[in-house]
C-alpha positions in Angstrom: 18.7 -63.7 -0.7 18.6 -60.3 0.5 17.6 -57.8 -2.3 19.1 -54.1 -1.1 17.9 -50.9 -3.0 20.8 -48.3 -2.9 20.4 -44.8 -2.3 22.5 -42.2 -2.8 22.0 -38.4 -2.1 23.8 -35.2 -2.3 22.2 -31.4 -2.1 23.8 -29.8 -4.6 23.9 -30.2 -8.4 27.9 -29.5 -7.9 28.3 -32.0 -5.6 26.9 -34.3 -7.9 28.9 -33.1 -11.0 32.6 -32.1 -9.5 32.4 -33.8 -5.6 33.3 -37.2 -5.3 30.5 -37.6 -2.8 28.3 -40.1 -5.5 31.0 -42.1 -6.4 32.1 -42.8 -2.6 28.7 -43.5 -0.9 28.0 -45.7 -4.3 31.1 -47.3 -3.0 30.8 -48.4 0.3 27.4 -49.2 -0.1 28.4 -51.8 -3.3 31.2 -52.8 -0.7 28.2 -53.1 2.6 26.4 -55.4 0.1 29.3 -57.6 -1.3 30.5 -58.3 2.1 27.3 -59.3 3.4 26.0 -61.3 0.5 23.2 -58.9 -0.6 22.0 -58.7 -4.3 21.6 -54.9 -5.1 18.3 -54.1 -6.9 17.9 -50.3 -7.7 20.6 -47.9 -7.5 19.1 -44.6 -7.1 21.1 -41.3 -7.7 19.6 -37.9 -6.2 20.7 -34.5 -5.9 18.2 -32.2 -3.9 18.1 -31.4 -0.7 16.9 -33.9 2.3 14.9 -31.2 4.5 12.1 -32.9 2.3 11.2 -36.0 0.6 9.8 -33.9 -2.5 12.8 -34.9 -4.6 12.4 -36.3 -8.4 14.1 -39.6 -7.9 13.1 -39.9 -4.1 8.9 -39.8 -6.3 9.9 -41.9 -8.8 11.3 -44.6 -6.4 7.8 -44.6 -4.2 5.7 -45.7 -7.3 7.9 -48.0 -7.8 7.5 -49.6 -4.6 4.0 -49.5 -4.4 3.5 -50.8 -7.9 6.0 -53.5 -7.9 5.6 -56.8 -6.5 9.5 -58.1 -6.7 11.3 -55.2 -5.1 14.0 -54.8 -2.4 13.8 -56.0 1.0 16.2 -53.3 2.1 16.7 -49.4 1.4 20.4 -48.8 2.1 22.2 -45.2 2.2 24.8 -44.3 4.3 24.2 -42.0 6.9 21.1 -41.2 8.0 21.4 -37.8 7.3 21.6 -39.1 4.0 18.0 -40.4 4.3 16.3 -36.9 5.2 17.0 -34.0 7.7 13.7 -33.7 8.3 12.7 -35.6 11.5 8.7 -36.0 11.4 9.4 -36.5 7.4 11.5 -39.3 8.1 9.3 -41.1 10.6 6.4 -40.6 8.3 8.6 -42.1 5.2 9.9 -44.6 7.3 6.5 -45.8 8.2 5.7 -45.8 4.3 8.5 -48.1 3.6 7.6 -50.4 6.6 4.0 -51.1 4.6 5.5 -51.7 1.7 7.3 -54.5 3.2 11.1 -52.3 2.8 13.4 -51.9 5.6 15.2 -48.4 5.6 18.9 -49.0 7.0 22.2 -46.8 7.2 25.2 -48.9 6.9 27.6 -46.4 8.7 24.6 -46.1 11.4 23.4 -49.1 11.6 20.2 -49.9 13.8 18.1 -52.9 14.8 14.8 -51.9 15.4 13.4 -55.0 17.2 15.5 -53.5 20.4 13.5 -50.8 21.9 16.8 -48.5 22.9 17.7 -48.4 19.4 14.5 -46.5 18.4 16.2 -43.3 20.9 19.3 -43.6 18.6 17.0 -43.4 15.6 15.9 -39.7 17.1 19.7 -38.5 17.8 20.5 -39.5 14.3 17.2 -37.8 12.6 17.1 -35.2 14.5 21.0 -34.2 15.0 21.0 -33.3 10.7 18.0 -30.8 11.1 19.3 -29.2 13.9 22.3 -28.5 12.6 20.7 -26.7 9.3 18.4 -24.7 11.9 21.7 -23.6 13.6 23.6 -23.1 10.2 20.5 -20.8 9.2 20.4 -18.8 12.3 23.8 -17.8 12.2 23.4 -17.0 8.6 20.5 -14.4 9.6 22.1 -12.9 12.6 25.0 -12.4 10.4 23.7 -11.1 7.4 21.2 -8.8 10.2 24.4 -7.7 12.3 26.6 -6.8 8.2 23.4 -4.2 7.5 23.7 -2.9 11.1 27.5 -2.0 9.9 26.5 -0.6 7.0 27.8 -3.1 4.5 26.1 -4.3 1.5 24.6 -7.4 1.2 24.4 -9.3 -2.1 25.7 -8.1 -5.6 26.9 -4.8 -6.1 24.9 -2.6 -8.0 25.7 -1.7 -11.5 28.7 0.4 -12.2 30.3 -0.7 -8.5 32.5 -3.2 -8.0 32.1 -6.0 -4.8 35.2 -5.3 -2.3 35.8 -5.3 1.1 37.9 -2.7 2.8 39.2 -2.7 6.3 37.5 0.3 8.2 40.0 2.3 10.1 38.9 3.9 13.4 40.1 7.3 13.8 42.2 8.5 17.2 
């Protein structure tokens, strides 16, 4: 029998307490593995970021592996984005996995790796993730950059001032 080891990420601490984020990928992937007759082995819950694998839980389940004999054939998440957003990270960790006998798998991305095309959707779905936070922290920058240009005030208000934004009215 197939022995699946579950993981589940979010980035936040928030998402974790208040989002339902957990709950729903713990979900489907209890679901993935009812429906195809997998026994689930660990169930790992983690809420840091993916941009690297230097997470507490993401640790604590490598030693495991590599000290335990009877372990999971499979690491199941659901996205791969999931997995890491960091695309030599994940190739690297993937590879780590691989010796240690684990098969990484997304079960809303799913990929067999013994057909070479597959290995080009493997890149667009690492490397889509870490895109996307370059781009979200780009346009952060040039928006915080082009706010000082105006004049604004970035961050907190200092003490004895108040945060608010007014409307700037150009004269005639």
């Amino acid at each position: 029998m197939i022995v699946a080891d579950l993981y589940i990420r979010v980035s936040t601490d928030e998402q974790a307490d208040k989002g339902y984020s957990q709950r729903d990928q713990e979900e489907r992937l209890r679901r993935y593995c009812e429906h195809h007759d997998m026994k689930i082995g660990l169930v790992i819950f983690e809420d840091h970021s993916a941009k690297s694998f230097n997470r507490p839980e993401w640790t604590n389940y490598l030693t495991y592996i590599k000290k335990k004999s009877n372990k999971g054939n499979l690491l199941l998440f659901t996205k791969w984005d999931r997995f890491s957003r960091n695309t030599a990270d994940a190739y690297q960790m993937i590879g780590i996995l691989k010796k240690h006998g684990i098969t990484p798998q997304a079960i809303e991305q799913p990929l067999d790796m013994s057909i070479p095309e597959n290995k080009m959707m493997l890149a667009i779905y690492l490397s889509t993730p870490e895109v996307e936070n370059d781009r979200r922290a780009l346009n952060i920058f040039y928006g915080m950059r082009r706010a000082a240009k105006e004049g604004r005030l970035l961050g907190a208000a200092p003490y004895g001032m108040i945060n608010r934004c007014t409307k700037m009215v150009e004269s005639m």
